[in-house]
N, C-alpha and C positions, 0 to 999 in steps of 0.2 A: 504494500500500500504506500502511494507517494502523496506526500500532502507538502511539496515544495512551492511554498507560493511563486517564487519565480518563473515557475511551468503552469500551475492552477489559476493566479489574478489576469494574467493575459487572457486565459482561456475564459474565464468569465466575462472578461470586460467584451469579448469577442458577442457575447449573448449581447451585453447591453448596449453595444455600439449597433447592431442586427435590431435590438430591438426601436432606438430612437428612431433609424434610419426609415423603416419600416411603415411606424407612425405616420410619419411627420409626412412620407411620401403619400401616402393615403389622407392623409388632412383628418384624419379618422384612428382610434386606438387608444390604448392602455399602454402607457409604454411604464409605467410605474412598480408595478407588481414584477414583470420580469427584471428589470433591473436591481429592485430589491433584492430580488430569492436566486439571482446568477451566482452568489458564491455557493450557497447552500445546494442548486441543483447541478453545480460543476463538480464539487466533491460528489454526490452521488450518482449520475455517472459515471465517476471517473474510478469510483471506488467501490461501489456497493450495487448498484442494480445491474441486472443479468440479464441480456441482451444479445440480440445478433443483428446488427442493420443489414446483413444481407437475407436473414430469414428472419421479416418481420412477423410473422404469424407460428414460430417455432412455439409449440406448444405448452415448452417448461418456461417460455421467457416470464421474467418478472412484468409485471403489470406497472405500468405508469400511468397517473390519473390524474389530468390538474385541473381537479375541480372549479379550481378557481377561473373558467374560461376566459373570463374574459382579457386574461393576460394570455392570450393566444400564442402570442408573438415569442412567447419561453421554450411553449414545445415547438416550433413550429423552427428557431433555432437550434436546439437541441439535436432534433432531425437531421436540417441541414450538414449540421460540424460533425456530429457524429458517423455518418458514411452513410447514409439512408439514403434513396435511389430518388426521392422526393420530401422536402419540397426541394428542389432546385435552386440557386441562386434569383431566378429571370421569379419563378412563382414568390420568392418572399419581397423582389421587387415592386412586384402586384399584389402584395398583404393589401386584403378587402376587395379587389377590383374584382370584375366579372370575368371568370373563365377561370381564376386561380386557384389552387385548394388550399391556399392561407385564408381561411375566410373570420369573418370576424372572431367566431368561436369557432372552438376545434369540432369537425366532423367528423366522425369514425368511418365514413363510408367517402371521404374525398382521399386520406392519406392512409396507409399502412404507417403503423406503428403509436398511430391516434387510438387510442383503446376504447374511448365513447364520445360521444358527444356531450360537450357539458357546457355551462351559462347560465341557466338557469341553477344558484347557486345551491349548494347543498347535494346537489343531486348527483355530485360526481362522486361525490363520499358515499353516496348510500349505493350507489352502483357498484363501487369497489368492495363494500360487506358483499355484496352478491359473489364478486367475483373473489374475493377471500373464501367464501361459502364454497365456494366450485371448488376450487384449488385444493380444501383438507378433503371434501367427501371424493374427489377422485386420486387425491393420495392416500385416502383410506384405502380404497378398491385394487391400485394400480402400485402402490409403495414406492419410499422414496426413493429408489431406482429411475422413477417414469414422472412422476410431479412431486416434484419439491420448489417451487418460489414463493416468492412474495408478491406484496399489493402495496404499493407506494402511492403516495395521496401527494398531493400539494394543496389545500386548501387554505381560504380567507377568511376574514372577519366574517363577512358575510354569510360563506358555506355553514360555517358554527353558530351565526345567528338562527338562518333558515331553521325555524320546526320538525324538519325534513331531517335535520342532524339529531336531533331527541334521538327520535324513532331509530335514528340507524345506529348510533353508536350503543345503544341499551340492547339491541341485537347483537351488535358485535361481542359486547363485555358479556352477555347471558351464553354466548356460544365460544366464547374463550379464544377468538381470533389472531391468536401471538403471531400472525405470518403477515400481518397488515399493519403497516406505519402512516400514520399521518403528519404531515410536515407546517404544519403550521404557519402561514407566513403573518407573525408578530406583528403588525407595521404601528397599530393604533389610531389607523387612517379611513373611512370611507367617504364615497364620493361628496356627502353632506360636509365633511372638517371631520376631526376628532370622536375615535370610540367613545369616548366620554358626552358627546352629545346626546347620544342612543342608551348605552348602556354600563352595566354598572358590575354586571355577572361573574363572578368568576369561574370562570370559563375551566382553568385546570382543576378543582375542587369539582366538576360537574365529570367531568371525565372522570378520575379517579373515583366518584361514587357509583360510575356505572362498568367498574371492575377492569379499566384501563390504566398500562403504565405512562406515567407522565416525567416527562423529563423538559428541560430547555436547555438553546444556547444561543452564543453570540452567534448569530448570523452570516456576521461578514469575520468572524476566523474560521481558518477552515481547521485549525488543529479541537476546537470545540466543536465544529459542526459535527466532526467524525468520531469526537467522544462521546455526545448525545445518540449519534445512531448505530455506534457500536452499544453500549446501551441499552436500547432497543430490539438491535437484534436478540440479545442475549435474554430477553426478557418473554416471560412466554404469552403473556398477555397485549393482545393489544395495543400499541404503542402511539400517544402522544408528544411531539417534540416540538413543543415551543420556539420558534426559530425569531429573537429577536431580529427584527431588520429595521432599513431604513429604506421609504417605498422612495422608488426612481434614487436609490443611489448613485451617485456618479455626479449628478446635474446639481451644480452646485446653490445656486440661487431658487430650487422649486422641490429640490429633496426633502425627504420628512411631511409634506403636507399635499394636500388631497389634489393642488393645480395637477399633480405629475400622473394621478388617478386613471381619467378618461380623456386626455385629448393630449393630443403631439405638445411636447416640449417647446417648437418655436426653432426657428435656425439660431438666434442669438443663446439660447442655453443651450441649445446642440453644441453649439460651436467652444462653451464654454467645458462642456462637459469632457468634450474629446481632450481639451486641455487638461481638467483636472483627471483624466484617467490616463492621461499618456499616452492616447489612442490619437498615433499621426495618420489613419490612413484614410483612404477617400470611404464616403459612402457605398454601401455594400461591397465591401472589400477584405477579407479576410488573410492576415501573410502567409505561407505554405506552411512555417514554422509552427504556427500556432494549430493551424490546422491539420497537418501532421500529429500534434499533441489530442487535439481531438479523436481524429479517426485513431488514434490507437482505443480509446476507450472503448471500442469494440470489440477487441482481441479477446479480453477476458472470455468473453460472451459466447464469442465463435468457438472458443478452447472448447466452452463447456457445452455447447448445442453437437460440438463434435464426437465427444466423451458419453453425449445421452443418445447421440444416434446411434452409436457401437453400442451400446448397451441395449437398445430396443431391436437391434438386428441381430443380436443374440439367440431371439427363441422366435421363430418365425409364427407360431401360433400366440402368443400372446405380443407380437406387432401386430397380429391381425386381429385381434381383439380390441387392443388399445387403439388403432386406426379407425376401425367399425365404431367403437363407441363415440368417437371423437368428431366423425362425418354426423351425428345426429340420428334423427330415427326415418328419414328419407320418407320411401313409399312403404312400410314396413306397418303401418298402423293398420288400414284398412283390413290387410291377410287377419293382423291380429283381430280384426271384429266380426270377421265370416260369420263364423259360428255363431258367435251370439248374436246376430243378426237374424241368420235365419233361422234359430229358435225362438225368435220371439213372433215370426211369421208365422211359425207354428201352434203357439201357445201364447197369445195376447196378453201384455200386461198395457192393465188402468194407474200408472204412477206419474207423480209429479215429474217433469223435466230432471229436478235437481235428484230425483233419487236415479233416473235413468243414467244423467250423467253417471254417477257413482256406479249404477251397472256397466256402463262403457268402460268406464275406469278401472274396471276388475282384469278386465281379457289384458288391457292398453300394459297398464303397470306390471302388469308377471311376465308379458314377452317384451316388454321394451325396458331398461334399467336405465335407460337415461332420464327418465324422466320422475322429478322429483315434485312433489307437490307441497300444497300448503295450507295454511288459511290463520286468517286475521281475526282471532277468537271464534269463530264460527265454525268451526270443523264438524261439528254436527246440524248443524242449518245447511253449511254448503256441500255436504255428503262430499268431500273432496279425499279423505283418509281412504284406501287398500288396506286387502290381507295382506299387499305384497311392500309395503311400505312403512316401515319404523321411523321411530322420532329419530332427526339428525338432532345431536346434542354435541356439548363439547366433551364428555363422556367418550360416544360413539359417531364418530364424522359419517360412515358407512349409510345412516339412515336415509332415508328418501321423502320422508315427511316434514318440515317447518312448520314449529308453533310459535306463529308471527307475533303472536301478541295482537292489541288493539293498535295495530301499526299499520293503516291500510295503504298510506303514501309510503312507508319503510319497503314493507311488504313489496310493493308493484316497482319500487327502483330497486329494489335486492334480484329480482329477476330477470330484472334489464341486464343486473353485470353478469348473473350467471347464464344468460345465453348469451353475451357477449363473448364471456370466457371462454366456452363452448365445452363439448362432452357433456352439457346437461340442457334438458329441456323441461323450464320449469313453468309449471303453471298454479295460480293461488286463487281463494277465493275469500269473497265478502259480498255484502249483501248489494245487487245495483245502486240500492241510491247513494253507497258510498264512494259510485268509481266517482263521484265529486274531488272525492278525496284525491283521490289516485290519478286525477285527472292529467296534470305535468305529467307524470310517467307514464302513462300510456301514451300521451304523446309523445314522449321520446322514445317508447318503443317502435312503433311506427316510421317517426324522422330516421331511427336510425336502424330499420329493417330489422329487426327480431322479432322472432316467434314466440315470444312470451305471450301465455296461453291464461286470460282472465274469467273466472269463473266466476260470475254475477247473479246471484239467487235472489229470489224473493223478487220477482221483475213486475211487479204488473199491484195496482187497488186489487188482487187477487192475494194480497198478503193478509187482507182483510185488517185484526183489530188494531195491529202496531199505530195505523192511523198515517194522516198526511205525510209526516216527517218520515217516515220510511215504505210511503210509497211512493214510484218513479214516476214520473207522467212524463219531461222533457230529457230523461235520462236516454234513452233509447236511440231518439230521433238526432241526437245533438251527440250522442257516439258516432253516429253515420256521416255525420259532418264532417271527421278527419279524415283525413289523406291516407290510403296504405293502411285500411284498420277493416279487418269484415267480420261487422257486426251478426253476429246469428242466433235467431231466436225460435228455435225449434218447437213443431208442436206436440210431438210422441216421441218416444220411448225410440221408435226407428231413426225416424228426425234427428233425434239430439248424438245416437251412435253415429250419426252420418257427418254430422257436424265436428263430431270430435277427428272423424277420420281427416276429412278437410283440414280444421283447424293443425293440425299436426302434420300436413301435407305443405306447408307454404311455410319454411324457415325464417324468408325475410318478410313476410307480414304477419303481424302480432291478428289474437284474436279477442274478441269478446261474446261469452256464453253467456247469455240471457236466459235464466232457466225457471219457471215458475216453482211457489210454494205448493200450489194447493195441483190435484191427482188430477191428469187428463186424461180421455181416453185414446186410445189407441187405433190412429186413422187409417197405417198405414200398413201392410202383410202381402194383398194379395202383390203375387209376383214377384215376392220379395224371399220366397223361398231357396232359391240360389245366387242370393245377393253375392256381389264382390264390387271390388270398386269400381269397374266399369260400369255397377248398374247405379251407383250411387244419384238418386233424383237430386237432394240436394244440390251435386256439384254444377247445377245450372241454377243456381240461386234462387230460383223459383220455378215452378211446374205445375201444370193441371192436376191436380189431383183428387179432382174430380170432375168427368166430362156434363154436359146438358141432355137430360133428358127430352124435352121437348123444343123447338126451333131456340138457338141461344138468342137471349134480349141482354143478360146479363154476364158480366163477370164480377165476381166479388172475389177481392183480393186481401189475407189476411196472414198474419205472423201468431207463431207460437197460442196461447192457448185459446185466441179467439178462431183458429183454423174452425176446432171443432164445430164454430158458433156460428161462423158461415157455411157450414154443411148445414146447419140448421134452417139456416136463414134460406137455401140454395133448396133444402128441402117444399120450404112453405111455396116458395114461390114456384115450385114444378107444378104442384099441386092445383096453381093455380093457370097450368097450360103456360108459366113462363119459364123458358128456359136459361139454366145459369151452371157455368161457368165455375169452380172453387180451384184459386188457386193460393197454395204456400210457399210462403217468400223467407224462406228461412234466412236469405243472405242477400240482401238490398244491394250488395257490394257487385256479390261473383255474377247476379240476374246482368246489372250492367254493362261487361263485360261479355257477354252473350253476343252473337252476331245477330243484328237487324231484322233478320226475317224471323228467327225464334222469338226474337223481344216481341214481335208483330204478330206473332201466330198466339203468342198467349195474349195478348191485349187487343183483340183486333176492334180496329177503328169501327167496326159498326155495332158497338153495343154498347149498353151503359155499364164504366166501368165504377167500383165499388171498393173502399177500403176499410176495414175496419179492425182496429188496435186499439189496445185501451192503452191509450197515450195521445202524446200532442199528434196535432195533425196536416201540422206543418210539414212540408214537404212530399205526402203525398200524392199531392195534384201532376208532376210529371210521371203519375200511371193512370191516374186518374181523369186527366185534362181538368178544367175549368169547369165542365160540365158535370162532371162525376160528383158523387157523394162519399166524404169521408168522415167516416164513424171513429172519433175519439174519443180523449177529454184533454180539453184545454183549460184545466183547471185543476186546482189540488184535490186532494182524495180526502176521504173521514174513516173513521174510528168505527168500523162495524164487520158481524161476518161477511166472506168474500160475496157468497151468495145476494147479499143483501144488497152490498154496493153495486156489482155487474147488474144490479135489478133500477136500483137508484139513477144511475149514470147513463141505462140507454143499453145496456150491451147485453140485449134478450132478441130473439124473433118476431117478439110480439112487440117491438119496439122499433125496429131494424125496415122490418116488409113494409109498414106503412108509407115509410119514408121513400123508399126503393119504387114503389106504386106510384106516388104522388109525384116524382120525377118521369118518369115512365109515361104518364097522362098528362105530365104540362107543360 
């Protein structure tokens, strides 16, 4: 280990001359934060995280996480000096501009070696417990032969204000994560002036009570910096390290306060800065010397990516284990549901979605082990627990179950890192009106393409007495709004096995299971007797599934457990010589994606079309047209059995066909 400042302060200043430069070209950034935390993330590099810039996705490498995105401009140098194939000299030129992958915050899906995407603050930490979480349960499975690293944080004032930090570290300290270091960056700065304006908290007293080792240091020595996270390593708990600093070090007249926070320095303190750090060279300019001193910090890395390849080529069947498991669970799901599939074609069950799921989840979890489940004090509401799934504890890593705690924003970014991590495919559950909570990290699951699989119970005024506050109305509609998220809300027992196959089918799109409380019946069998995934109806997001008796007038188009209600409704009106139409839209998403003539052959333009959800009813008009009739509620729910409320609200036949008639004749 060399901690010669002689070789290490050039190497840093190299970060914060990359980073002013960067700025100030952009007219746009943080140049503050990276220049503080360059001595701190030069030593570690240089000494301690384990790496290969040429095999950015090497499986044992250590995890780098900087929370703190909005100091983009740290990793995004770090990259560069270190030997990484991107970002380039010309891309950190165009830090912010359009076409670059230095984007304002770091994306996981612009650069290799970006481990998540983060900015929204807090959430790079709680991402990193996920991928801490990955790292012990598949070094339980695989031994420290195959995974042994760590999970290094960089976070801010900010990350450890965020709510979002509660949550994640009281999971971490409860499951004894000694392989994850958080680094702290000290400064006493947000964009407002002074911690001290906000808060008063002491922040290491709050770690340490939630079973973390706490330590600090001077920031800008590097023979402290390496005594704090020597330290650390040695400690088996969890590890905080106070990294006093000073934000935008370097620039002499704006260091220490919040100007150096969010916006370029200015040519006249550039110019001042390069002075006070003895940095003669032109913008964007790095000398080979110093740079040379960089790309060595990747030798360590390679030595040892080299030493675990020989080691995994050792036993050719457990590489091919380790490999298989590490690819994900592919198209592997669906074979796993054959069977129970077409036993239930055979033998009908009347159960709620949420216990269905739990019956999918039977076959799912004994043939597939990658996948680990969970739930946010609801383990029993969300029927989300297997025979085949023990508690992961810090006891036992090996477990496949998470008892999250009342953590449901913890929860949904703890799975964001461990499918980021990969080898695991995790999926949690809480009750829908809480994906409120969860609501940032689903969308960062989505932003940044993972399969994190949410399991949403109690979806519908069908929860009955909980009452308004835990019933959904705009929850539903306003998930379908994001980008790369397919929303599915099954209406049987087949439904919801078909959805899970889906939802387990598509790695870079995250899902959400809407599954009801209360028992439905079961729509769906005939034909389903030699189900497999080619036959799966679902995977066209919506389907007739039920044709018109008499000349079709109607289609009425419904989700999960009003399907059966328009079979009702599709009954009265045969009866009355009208013909209609039932179609289930389990997946608003994947229907879209359909080509044109099927979207047209289920909707077709000459009849009235018909929607009905117990929810908002917003946005069903492009199936509906203008003309159509959409049966929701656009308004909060009450306190009563479900029976009562679907009676209350409208969402009966004898309440539906009048409506449907009255349209029809005017």
């Amino acid at each position: 280990m060399s901690l010669d400042p002689v070789r290490l302060q050039p190497m840093a200043n190299a970060i914060r001359a990359l980073s002013m430069d960067a700025v100030q070209a952009a007219n746009s950034g943080h140049p503050g934060m990276p220049m503080g935390m360059a001595d701190v993330a030069t030593v570690l590099w240089s000494n301690y995280l384990k790496f290969d810039p040429h095999a950015p996705d090497w499986a044992d490498r250590d995890r780098f996480v900087l929370s703190a995105g909005h100091g983009s401009m740290l990793i995004y140098s770090l990259l560069h000096l270190s030997g990484y194939a991107a970002p380039t000299m010309d891309d950190i030129r165009n830090f912010r501009q359009l076409g670059s992958p230095c984007a304002g915050h770091p994306e996981n899906f612009l650069l290799p070696g970006v481990e998540c995407t983060t900015g929204p603050l807090g959430q790079g930490l709680a991402m990193a417990v996920g991928m801490a979480m990955a790292e012990r349960h598949l070094n339980a499975v695989f031994g420290d032969d195959l995974v042994n690293h760590r999970t290094w944080v960089v976070a801010g004032d900010g990350c450890l204000m965020e709510g979002i930090n509660h949550e994640a570290i009281g999971l971490a300290g409860h499951l004894g994560l000694g392989r994850m270091i958080v680094l702290w960056d000290d400064n006493n700065i947000t964009i407002d002036g002074g911690t001290d304006l906000s808060t008063s908290e002491d922040i290491k007293a709050r770690y340490t009570a939630t079973g973390w080792h706490v330590t600090s240091c001077d920031g800008h020595s590097f023979e402290d910096i390496a005594r704090a996270l020597d330290e650390a390593v040695a400690d088996g708990r969890p590890s905080l390290v106070a990294c006093k600093t000073v934000i935008g070090k370097g620039a002499p007249n704006k260091q220490g306060t919040s100007a150096t926070h969010g916006a370029p320095l200015g040519p006249e303190e550039i110019a001042a800065a390069r002075e006070e750090l003895g940095w003669e060279h032109e913008p964007f300019t790095v000398p080979t010397d110093i740079l040379a001193d960089w790309h060595a910090t990747g030798e360590r890395g390679a030595s040892a990516h080299g030493a675990w390849a020989g080691r995994l080529a050792t036993d050719l069947n457990r590489k091919a284990k380790f490999e298989n498991h590490m690819m994900g669970v592919g198209g592997l799901a669906a074979p796993a549901l054959e069977a129970h599939i077409r036993n239930l074609a055979e033998e009908p069950k009347k159960v709620a979605t949420r216990k269905a799921s739990e019956m999918a989840l039977e076959p799912l979890t004994a043939a597939l082990p990658q996948l680990i489940g969970g739930s946010a004090d609801l383990t029993g509401s969300n029927n989300t627990k297997t025979s085949s799934t023990s508690p992961m504890s810090a006891q036992d890593y090996s477990g496949r179950y998470v008892y999250y705690g009342i953590r449901e924003f913890g929860m949904a970014a703890a799975m964001n890192g461990m499918a980021l991590h990969g080898g695991v495919v995790p999926y949690g559950g809480t009750f829908l009106i809480f994906s409120d909570y969860c609501r940032n990290a689903i969308r960062l699951s989505a932003l940044q393409e993972v399969g994190a699989i949410y399991v949403m119970t109690h979806d519908s005024i069908g929860l009955g007495e909980d009452g308004p506050t835990h019933q959904p109305v705009e929850q539903v509609m306003s998930l379908r709004l994001m980008p790369n998220l397919n929303v599915y809300r099954p209406c049987d027992v087949i439904e919801t096995a078909e959805c899970w196959a889906l939802a387990l089918s598509t790695p870079n799109t995250p899902s959400v299971l809407c599954l009801s409380r209360q028992g439905l019946p079961q729509l769906r069998g005939e034909g389903d007797a030699d189900w497999s995934a080619s036959s799966n109806r679902s995977a066209k997001g919506a389907y007739r599934i039920a044709s018109a008796g008499a000349d079709r007038k109607v289609v009425l188009v419904a989700t999960g457990s009003e399907v059966a209600l328009a079979a009702e409704v599709a009954g009265a009106l045969e009866e009355q010589g009208i013909g209609a139409d039932v179609v289930s839209m389990p997946c608003a998403e994947i229907f879209d994606k359909q080509p044109g003539d099927y979207r047209a052959d289920v909707f077709p333009a000459d009849c009235l079309k018909v929607s009905i959800e117990a929810g908002s009813t917003l946005g069903w008009e492009r199936y509906t047209g203008t003309y159509g009739v959409n049966i929701g509620l656009d308004r909060f729910g009450a306190s009563a059995p479900a029976g009562d409320l679907f009676a209350k609200f409208g969402f009966t036949a004898e309440a539906i066909v009048p409506q449907i008639l009255n349209k029809l004749n005017g």
